[in-house]
N, C-alpha and C positions, 0 to 999 in steps of 0.2 A: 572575674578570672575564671575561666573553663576546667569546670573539677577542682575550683579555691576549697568547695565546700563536702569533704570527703575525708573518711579516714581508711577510705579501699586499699585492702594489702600492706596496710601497717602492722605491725606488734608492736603494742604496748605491756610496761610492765608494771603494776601500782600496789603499791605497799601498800597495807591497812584497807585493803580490801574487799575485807568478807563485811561490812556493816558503813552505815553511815555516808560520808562524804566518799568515801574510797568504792562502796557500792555501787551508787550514784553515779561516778566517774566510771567503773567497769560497766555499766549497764550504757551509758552515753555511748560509751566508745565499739561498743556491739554494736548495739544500732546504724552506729553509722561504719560500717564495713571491719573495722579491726578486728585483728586476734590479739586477745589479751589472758596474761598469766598472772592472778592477784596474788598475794602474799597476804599469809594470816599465821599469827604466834600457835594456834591450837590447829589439829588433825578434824575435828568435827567441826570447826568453823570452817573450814575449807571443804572437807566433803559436804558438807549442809548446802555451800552456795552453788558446788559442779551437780547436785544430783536436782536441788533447783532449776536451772539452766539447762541440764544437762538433752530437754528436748529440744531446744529451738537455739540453742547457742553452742553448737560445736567447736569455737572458735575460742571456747575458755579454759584457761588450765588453773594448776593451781601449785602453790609453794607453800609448804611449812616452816615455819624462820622467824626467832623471834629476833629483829632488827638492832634492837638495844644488846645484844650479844655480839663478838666477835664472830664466835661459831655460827651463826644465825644470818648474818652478812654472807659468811664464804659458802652457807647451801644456797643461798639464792645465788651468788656468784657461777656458780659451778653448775648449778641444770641453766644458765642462761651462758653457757661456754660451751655449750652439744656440737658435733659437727654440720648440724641441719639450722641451730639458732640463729636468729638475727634479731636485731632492737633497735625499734624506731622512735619509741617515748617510753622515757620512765616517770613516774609520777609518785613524788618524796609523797606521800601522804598519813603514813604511820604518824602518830603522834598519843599523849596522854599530860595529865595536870595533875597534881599534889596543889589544893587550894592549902595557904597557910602563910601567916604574917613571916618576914624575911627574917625575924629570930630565931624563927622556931625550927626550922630545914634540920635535919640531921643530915651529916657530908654523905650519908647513903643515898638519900633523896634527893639530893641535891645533882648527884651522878647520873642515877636512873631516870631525872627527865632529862639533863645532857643527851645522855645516851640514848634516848629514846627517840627527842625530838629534834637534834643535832647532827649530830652523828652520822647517822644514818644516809642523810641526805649526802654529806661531805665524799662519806667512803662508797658508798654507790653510784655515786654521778661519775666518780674518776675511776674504779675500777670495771665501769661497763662503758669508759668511756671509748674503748676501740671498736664496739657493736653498735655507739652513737655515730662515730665517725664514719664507720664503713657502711652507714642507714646511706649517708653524703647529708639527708634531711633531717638528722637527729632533734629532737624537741625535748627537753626536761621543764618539768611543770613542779615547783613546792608549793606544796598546800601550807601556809605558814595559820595568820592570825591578826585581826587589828592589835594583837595585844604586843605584837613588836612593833608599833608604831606611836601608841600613844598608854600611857599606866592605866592597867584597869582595877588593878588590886586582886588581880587575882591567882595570885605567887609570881615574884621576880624571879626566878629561876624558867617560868616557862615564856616570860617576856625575853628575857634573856636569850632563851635559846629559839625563840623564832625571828627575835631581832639579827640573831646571828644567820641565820638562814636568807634572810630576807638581804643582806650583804654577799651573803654567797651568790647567791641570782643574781647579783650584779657583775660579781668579780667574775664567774665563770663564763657570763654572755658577752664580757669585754674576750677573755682569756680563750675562749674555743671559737668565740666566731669564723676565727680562718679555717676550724674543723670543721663547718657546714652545721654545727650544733647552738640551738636558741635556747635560751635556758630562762624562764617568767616563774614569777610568782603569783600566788595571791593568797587575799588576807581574807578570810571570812569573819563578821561580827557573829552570831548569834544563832545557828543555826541548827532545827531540829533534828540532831544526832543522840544516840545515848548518851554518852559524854556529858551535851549539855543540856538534857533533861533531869541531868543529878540536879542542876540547878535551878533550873525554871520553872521545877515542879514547885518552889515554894514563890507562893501570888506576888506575896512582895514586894521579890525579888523582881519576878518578870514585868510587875507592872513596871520597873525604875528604869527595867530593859528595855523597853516598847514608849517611856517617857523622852528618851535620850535617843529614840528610831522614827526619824524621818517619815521611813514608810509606814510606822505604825505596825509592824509585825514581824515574829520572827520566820528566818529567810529558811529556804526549803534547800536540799542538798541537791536536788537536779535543776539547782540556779547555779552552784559554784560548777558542778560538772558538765553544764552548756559551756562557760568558759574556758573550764580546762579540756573540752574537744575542740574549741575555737582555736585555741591557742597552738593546738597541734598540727590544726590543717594549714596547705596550702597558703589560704589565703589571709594566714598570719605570718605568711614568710619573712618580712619586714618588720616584727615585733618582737625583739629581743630586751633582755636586762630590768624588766618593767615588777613592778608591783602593784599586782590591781588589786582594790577591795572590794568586796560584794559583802555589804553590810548597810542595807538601806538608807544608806545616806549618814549614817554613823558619825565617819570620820569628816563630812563637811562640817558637819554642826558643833557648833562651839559651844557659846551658849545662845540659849533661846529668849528672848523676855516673856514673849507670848506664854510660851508654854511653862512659865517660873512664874509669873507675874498675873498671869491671867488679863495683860490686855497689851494691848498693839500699840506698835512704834506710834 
């Protein structure tokens, strides 16, 4: 396809931002021609990443907004309603986990990842949904989780709410396609962000992670952010409602004998 492989003259808009997978995806999506506005809860995460950038990527902005708020929702809503803005991809990628057996949740905790890792997605996809539409090319991308597809144990409440997500991708890519708008997920296993180096700093742990990993290693965040600039160009014009994982082979593997048993079929 002629120019399939280009994000020239787009705006994109990506929650969670300033670090990690959200990074990652802001720095892909420069690269390949966009202008992008990230979203980060703090004022110094946000200036840190514009004054970083700020020689060779003019083409970045930035929003203060914490997503898990209502209030936090309508400032990113409202500098993305300017009479100059337009929006060609939004990327759900905010997100965060409270590790803890499904007794123990206080209904606080239980809201604040709702809120966090739910939400957010639901009420930004449809109220930016008239700057998706009038893109005609609109692309939303959620950054979910294998852990809405299969129990990791590592809190039902954030399985929960990227399982729910990961329905959303489906219901809204059936629901806006006659808007010109693709709406994809995907799930990443394991990947070195801060988030999950709370965890895999203990040997363990990571060894049990990289015993149940195909590839043998944990995945890097500018693997998940090649797919989610994939998924926006062109030439995924044809890929809508999907959830891909990028988790080294993760979710094929069932069980192994080899690697439990120490010998072959």
């Amino acid at each position: 396809m002629k120019n399939g492989w280009t994000l020239e003259g787009k705006h994109a808009l990506i929650t969670g931002g300033s670090k990690g997978i959200g990074w990652a995806i802001a720095e892909e999506f420069l690269a390949l021609g966009a202008e992008v506005t990230v979203v980060a809860r703090t004022g110094p995460d946000v200036n840190a990443l514009l004054k970083d950038w700020s020689g060779h990527s003019p083409g970045l902005n930035g929003i203060v907004a914490d997503v898990s708020t209502p209030s936090g929702i309508d400032r990113i809503v409202e500098a993305m309603q300017g009479e100059e803005s337009r929006l060609d991809i939004l990327v759900n990628n905010a997100g965060t986990n409270i590790r803890k057996e499904s007794l123990r949740y206080s209904r606080e905790e239980f809201q604040f990842l709702l809120d966090t890792n739910m939400t957010p997605a639901f009420e930004l996809s449809r109220r930016l949904h008239p700057q998706l539409k009038a893109s005609g090319s609109g692309s939303i991308v959620n950054i979910v989780s294998v852990g809405g597809l299969t129990a990791l144990g590592t809190g039902a409440p954030y399985a929960m709410s990227k399982a729910a997500v990961i329905q959303l991708t489906k219901y809204l890519a059936a629901e806006w396609a006659k808007d010109g708008i693709r709406v994809n997920a995907i799930a990443p296993w394991y990947v070195m962000t801060p988030l999950a180096e709370t965890v895999l700093k203990d040997e363990h742990y990571r060894s049990a992670v990289l015993a149940r990993t195909p590839l043998k290693r944990i995945g890097k965040p500018e693997e998940v952010a090649a797919l989610a600039a994939f998924l926006c160009m062109p030439g995924a014009g044809y890929i809508t409602g999907q959830c891909v994982a990028v988790d080294g082979g993760f979710t094929a593997q069932g069980f192994n004998r080899e690697e439990v048993m120490g010998t072959k079929i």
